[in-house]
N, C-alpha and C positions, 0 to 999 in steps of 0.2 A: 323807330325801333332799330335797334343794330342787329346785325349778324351776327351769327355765332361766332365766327372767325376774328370779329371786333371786340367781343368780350376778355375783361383780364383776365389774366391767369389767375385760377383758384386759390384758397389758400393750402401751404403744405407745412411738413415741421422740417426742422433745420436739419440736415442733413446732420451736423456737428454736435448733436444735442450729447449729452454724456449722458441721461437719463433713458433715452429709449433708443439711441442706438442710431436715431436717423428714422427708425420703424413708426415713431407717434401714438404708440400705447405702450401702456404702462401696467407690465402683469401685480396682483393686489388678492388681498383675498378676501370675499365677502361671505363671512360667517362659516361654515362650512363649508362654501365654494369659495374654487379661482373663480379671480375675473380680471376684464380689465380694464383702462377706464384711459381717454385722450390728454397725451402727454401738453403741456402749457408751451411748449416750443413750437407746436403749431399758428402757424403766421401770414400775413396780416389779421388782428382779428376785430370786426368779423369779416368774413373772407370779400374778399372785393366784386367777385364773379356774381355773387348772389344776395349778395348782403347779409348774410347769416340767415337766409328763408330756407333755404335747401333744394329752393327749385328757380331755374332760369327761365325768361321767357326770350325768343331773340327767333330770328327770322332763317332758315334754312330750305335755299331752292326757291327763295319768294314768299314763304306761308308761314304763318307764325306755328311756331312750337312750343309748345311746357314741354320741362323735364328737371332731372333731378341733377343737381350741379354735382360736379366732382370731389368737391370735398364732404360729399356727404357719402364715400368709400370708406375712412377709416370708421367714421362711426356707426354706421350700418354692420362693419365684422366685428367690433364692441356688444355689437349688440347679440348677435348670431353665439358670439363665444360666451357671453354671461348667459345668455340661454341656456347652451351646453349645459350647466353646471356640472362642472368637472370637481373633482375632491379638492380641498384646500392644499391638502397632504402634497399633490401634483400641480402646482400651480405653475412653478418653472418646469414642469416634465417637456421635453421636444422630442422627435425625431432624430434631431441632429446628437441631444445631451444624452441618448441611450447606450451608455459604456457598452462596444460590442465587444468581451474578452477573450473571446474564442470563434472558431469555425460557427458552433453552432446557433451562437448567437448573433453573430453577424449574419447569417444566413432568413434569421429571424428579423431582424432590423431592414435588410432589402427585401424579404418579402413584402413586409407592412409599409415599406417606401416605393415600392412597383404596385403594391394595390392601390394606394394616393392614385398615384397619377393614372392609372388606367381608370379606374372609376369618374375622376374629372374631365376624363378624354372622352367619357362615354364608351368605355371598352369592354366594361362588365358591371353587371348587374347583379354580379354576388356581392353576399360579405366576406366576413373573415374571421374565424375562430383562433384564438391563440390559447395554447396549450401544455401545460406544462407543471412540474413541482412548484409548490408555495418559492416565493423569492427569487424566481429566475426575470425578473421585470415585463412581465406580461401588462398587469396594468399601466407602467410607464410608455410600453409602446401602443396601448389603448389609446390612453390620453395624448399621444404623439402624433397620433394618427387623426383624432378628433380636433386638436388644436389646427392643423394644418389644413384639415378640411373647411373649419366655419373663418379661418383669419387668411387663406391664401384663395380658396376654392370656394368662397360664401355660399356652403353649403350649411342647412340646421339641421341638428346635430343634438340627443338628446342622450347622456348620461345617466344609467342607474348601479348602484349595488343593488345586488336582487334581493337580499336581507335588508337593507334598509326599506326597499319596495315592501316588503313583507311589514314591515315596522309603519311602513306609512298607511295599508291598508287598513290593520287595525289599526290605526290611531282615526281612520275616516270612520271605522266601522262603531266608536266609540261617542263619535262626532253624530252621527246618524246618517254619516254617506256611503253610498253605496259600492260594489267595486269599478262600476264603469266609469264614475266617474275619476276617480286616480288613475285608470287605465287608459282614461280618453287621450290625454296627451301623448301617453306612449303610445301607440296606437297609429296614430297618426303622423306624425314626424318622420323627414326624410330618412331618416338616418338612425337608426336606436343603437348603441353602446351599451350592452349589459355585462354589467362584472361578476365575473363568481359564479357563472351557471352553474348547476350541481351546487353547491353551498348551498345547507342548511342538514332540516332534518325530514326532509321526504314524506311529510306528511300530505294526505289528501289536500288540506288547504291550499300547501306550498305547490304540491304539482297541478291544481287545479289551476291557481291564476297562471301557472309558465304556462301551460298547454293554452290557455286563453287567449294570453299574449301574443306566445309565437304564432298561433292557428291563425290570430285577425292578421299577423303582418304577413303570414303564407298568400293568406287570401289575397291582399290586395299587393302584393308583388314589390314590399319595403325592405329595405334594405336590414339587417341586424350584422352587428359588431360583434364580437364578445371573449372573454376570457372565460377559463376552466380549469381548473386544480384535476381533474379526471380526464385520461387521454381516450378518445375514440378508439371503437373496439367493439368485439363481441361480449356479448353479456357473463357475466361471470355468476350470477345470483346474488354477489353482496350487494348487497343495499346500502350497507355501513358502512365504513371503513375496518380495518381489525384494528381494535384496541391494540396489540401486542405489538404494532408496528409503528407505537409513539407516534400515532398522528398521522402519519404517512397515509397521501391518498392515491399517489398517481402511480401508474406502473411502467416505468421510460421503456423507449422502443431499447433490441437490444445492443446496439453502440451504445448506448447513453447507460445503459446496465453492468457492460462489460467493465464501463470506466469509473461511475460514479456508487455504483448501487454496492452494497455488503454482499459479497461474496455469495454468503449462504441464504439469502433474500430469497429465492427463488427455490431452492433445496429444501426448504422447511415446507415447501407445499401453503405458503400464504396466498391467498387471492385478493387483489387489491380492487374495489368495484371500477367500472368503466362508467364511462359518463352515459351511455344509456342504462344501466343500473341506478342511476343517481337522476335521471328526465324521466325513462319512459319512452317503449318503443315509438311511440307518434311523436313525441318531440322529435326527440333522437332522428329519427327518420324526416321528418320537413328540415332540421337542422344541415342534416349530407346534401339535400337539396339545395338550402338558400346560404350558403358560406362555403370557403376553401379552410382549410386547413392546412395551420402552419404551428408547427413544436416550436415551443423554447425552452430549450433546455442551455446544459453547462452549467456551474455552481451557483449554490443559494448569493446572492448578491449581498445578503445583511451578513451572513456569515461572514463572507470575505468583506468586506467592509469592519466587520468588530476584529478580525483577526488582523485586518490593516492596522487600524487605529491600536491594538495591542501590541504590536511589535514596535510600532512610534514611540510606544510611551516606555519600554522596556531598554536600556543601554547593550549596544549589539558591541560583540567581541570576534571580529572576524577572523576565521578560519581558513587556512590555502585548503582545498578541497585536493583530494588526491590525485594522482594522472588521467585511472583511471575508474575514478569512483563514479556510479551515477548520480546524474542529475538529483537535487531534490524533490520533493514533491512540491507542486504550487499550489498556491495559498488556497485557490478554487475547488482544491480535491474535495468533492464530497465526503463526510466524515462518516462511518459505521454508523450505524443506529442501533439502540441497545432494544433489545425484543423482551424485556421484563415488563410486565402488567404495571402500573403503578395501582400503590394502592387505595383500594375502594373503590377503586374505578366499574368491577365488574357488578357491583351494586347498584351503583349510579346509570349504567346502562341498560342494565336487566329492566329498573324504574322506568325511564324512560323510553325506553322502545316498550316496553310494555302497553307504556299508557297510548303511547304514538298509534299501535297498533289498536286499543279499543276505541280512539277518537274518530269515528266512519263517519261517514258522509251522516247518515242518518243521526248521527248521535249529533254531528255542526250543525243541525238542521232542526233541529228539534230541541238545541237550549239556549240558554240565554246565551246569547253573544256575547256579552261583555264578562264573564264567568269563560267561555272559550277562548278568549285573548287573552285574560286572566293567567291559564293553564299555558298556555300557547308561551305566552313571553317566562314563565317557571323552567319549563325545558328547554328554552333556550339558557336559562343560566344552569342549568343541569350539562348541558353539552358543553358549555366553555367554562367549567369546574372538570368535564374530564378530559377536554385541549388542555390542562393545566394552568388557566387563567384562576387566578385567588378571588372566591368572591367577595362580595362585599360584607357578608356575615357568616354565622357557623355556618355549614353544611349541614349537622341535622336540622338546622333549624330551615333550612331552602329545604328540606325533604320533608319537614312538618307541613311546610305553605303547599307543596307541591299536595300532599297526600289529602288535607282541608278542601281543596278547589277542586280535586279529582272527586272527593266525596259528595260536591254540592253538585256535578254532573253524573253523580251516581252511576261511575265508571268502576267494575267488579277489581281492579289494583288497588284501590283504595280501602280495600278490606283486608289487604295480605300484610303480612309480615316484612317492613323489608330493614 
């Protein structure tokens, strides 16, 4: 039997590969998830060290040893990363690819690159909240931060949208499974990534399973990741968003107000809810506990991206600017937001928080389940008809399905006029 020291060198991929960079995977996207799968420039194959088994046997200090050969590194974080299931959408997202176009954003890219490394160092035991308005790349620096951890730091690493989680439980509840067990894996796993906290519609279902979740990973001392369109804060009593504020959820600290936000935002007396409005004081409160918090703010990033892309395509007629003319505005300035109701919208909301509000615990408890999911996925196309998403059919006719399903859980909205 030989020595360790007598065995050949493992197999590795070419250094000069044009496909992966020299790295030996290959990011790919399976079905709705990134993944990623080992690049064919990996060579000799099968590896000489082990024979393609994955474990060596060979003599160190005199005594025979097992172990696992070294080429069995890249595919072990193959494996760790398709676990992840990161969004398809994110499959190239990095750390390194996170355009930072400002102070405030670069600020937010070295936070989420000093949490990496201190948490691999064993330096802390929190997560990390990131925070901020729709579009400012919060998710890209999620996925930056989870890519980096299972492909550099073979740590596992488990990704969810918390709406999807919601869309999973009832699809198990439908199945005839229960919550624990879709919850089991979250639960358990080094590391959880949840996107979108606060999203959704606050209903007792929705804050029962977060308080479930977060409470099991409070208890046993796991780690959570996560994003939130809703900035930490004292509670305000909205629950909602305002309609009048076209969407608008987050309320930026006040630099990012001064610079980005419409002028009169704050003079109109609007109150925008804060993410313990949208959790729940027990969440909310384990949440300050097991995360740091870090803003991303600076411009909506799609914005500036279609307003890139539109000045490309338009022929520019250049101008000498004056001696002493100011600067222009950049492309990233936040634009006003118009505070006009769109309309229907306040019918469509009255409906659904209405019914949001008669669905209690007793009433999810006492009917048919599958007539609760039923209602449960209606308002949700009720809410992304007043985001201004186009449904798929008339609107009376989602208000007809809505009000039929309400009536067959003999919920008292179902009798009104709307």
């Amino acid at each position: 039997m030989k020595r360790l020291e007598e065995l050949p060198e493992h197999a590795t991929p070419s250094r000069d590969c044009p496909k992966c960079k020299g790295h030996g995977l290959l990011t790919q996207t399976l079905g709705f998830h990134a993944g990623v799968t080992l690049c064919d420039c990996i060579h000799p194959s099968p590896c000489p060290r082990c024979g393609g088994s994955g474990h060596i046997l060979a003599l160190m200090e005199g005594v025979e040893r097992v172990g696992r050969c070294k080429c069995q590194i890249l595919p072990d974080r193959a494996r760790l990363f398709n676990f992840a299931k990161l969004p398809a959408r994110y499959a190239e997202a990095t750390l390194e690819s996170y355009e930072a176009r400002d102070e405030a954003t670069r600020a937010a890219k070295e936070a989420a690159e000093q949490w990496v490394h201190d948490y691999a160092a064993g330096n802390t035991k929190r997560g990390l909240l990131l925070h901020g308005e729709v579009g400012r790349g919060k998710t890209h620096l999620l996925v930056g931060v989870a890519r980096r951890l299972t492909l550099e730091h073979n740590k596992r690493v488990r990704f969810v949208e918390f709406t999807l989680l919601l869309s999973e439980l009832m699809e198990g509840f439908e199945r005839g499974d229960g919550r624990k067990t879709v919850l089991a894996p979250l639960r358990d796993v080094e590391i959880l990534a949840i996107d979108e906290i606060g999203k959704g519609r606050c209903t007792e279902f929705e804050l029962a399973v977060l308080d479930e979740l977060i409470t099991q990973r409070y208890n046993t001392a796991k780690v959570i990741l996560a994003t939130s369109n809703y900035a930490p804060g004292n509670a305000t009593g909205e629950k909602t968003p305002n309609l009048a504020l076209h969407g608008r959820t987050y309320a930026p600290s006040a630099a990012a107000a001064a610079k980005n936000a419409d002028p009169g935002f704050y003079d109109r007396g609007l109150r925008v809810p804060t993410l313990v409005d949208r959790v729940g004081d027990r969440v909310y409160s384990r949440l300050l506990e097991m995360v740091g918090l870090v803003a991303v703010e600076g411009g909506d990033r799609r914005q500036i991206l279609h307003q890139q892309q539109n000045q490309q395509s338009q022929p520019q007629s250049p101008t000498p600017a004056a001696p002493h003319e100011p600067p222009p505005t950049p492309a990233y300035a936040a634009q006003a937001r118009s505070v006009e109701p769109r309309r229907g919208e306040a019918r469509l909301t009255a409906l659904r928080v209405t019914l949001a509000n008669q669905m209690t615990p007793t009433i999810l408890s006492s009917r048919d389940p599958k007539i609760v999911v039923q209602l449960e996925r209606l308002l949700g196309e009720l809410q992304d008809v007043e985001e201004g998403i186009r449904p798929e059919r008339p609107v009376e006719e989602l208000v007809r399905d809505v009000l039929h399903v309400a009536g067959r859980l003999n919920l008292p909205a179902a009798n009104q006029k709307w």
